[in-house]
C-alpha positions, -999 to 999 in steps of 0.1 A, spaced: 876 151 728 899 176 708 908 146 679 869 141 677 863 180 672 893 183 648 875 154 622 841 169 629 859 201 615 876 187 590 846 170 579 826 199 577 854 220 558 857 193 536 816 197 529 815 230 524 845 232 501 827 205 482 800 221 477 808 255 474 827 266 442 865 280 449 865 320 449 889 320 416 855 299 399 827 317 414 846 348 400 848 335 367 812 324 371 800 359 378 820 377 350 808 350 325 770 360 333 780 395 335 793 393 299 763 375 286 742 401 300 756 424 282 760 409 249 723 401 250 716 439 255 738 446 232 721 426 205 691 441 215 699 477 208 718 464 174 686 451 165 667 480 171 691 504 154 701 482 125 660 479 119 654 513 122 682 531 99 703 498 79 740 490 80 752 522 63 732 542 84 739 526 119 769 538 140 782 523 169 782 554 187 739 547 183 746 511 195 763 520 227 737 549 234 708 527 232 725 498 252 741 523 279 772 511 270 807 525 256 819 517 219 849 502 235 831 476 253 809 468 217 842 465 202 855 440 232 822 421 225 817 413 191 854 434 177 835 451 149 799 472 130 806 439 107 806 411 136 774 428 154 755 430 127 759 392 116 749 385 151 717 403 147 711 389 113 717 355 126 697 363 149 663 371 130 671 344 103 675 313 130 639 329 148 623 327 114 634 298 103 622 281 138 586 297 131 587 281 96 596 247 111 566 248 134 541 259 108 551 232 83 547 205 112 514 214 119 504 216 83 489 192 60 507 186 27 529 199 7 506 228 -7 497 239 27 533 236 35 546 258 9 514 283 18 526 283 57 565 292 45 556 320 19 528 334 45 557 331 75 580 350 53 557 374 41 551 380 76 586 386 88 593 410 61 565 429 66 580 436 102 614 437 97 616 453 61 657 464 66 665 431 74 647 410 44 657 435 15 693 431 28 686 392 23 673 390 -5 692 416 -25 716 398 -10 738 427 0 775 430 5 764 436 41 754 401 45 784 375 55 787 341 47 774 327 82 743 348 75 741 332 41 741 297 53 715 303 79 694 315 53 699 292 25 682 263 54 650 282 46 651 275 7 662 240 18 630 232 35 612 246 11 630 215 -13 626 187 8 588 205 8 588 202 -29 607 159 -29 582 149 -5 553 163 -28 565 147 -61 571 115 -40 535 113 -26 523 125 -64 508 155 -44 527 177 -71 533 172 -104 568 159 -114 580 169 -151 606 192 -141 616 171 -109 617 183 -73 649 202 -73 642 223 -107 607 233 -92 618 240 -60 649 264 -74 623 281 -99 595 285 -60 623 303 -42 630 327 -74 596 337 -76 587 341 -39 615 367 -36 606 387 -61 568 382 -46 585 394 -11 602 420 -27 571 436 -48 540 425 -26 552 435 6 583 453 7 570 471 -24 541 486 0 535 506 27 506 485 42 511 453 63 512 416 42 483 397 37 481 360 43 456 355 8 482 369 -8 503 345 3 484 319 -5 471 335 -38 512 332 -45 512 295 -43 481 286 -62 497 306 -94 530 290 -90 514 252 -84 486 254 -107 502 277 -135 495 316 -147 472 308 -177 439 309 -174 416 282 -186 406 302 -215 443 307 -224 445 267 -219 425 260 -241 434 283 -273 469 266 -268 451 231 -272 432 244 -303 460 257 -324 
C-alpha cells in the first residue's frame, strides 16, 4: 500500500514538473514580457515626441516623461537618442511599406499600381510630416538600417515599372530601371512640395494627377505638335 502511494506520487510529481515550467524559467519568462512591455511603451512615447518636435528637439528626459519611465531604463533599452529613434523610424517605414504592399495587390496594372504607392505615400506624409522630410532629405539623423527599410519602397516601385514594360503596359525607350530611378526623383520632390509644402491634408487626385504627367509626359498636345511641325 505505501510502494503503490510512493509511484502514484512520484507519478504525479513527475506530471506536474512536466508540465509546469522550473521557477528559474517562469522567472525569466515574466522579466522577458515585462521588458517587452516596456519597450513597446517606450516606442510609443518616442513616436509621439519624435513626431511632435524632430530629433534635435526631442530629449530623452520627454521620452521617459511621456512613457512613465526613467532615462536610465531608456538607456538600458535601446542604449542611446540614436538607437530609439531608428526604432521608431523603422517602425513607420516597415508599416508603410506593408500598406503599399496591400494597395498594389489589390490594384490593377502597373498605372494603378504606381497611383496606389504615390497616393499611400502622400498619405503618410501628410500625417507624419517629421518623419517623411527626415527621409527624404535624407538627414544625418537617419541610419543606415533606416535607409534600407526605405529603399524596399523605391524597389517596388521598379519591379512596378519591369512588369509594365514587360506587359508593354508602359513604354520602354529608356528601360525599366532608368524610368523607375527618374519616378522616385520626381515623387519626392512631389512629396516634398505638394504635401509637405502645405498646411492642408493630401489629396488623392493629386496623386494621381502626379502619375498621369510622369507616364504620359508634361507637354501638352498643342506643345506636341509645334515640336512635330518645326
Amino acid at each position: 500500500m505505501t510502494q503503490r502511494r510512493l509511484t502514484a506520487r512520484g507519478r504525479v510529481g513527475r506530471t506536474v514538473r512536466g508540465r509546469a515550467p522550473a521557477p528559474e524559467g517562469a522567472a525569466a519568462a515574466r522579466r522577458a514580457r515585462e521588458q517587452r512591455r516596456q519597450e513597446a511603451r517606450a516606442l510609443a512615447a518616442a513616436h509621439d515626441v519624435f513626431a511632435r518636435q524632430g530629433f534635435e528637439g526631442a530629449t530623452l528626459t520627454e521620452i521617459a516623461r511621456v512613457a512613465r519611465t526613467s532615462v536610465k531604463r531608456l538607456n538600458d533599452l535601446f542604449t542611446s537618442k540614436e538607437r530609439i529613434f531608428a526604432a521608431v523610424l523603422v517602425d513607420f517605414v516597415e508599416a508603410l511599406e506593408d500598406q503599399i504592399r496591400r494597395a498594389v495587390a489589390r490594384a490593377r496594372g502597373a498605372r494603378e499600381r504606381l497611383e496606389a504607392i504615390v497616393w499611400r505615400r502622400a498619405r503618410s506624409a501628410g500625417e507624419r510630416r517629421v518623419f517623411t522630410r527626415l527621409l527624404l532629405e535624407e538627414s544625418a539623423a537617419v541610419g543606415p538600417d533606416v535607409r534600407r527599410v526605405f529603399a524596399r519602397i523605391a524597389a517596388r516601385t521598379r519591379s512596378v515599372f519591369m512588369e509594365g514594360v514587360r506587359s508593354r503596359e508602359l513604354r520602354a525607350e529608356l528601360g525599366p530601371e532608368l524610368q523607375a530611378a527618374l519616378f522616385e526623383a520626381a515623387a519626392r520632390l512631389f512629396l516634398l512640395d505638394r504635401v509637405l509644402g502645405r498646411e492642408e491634408d493630401p489629396v488623392e487626385e493629386d496623386a494621381i494627377a502626379f502619375v498621369s504627367l510622369m507616364l504620359d509626359g508634361l507637354a501638352t498636345t498643342r506643345g506636341k505638335r509645334r515640336r512635330r511641325r518645326s
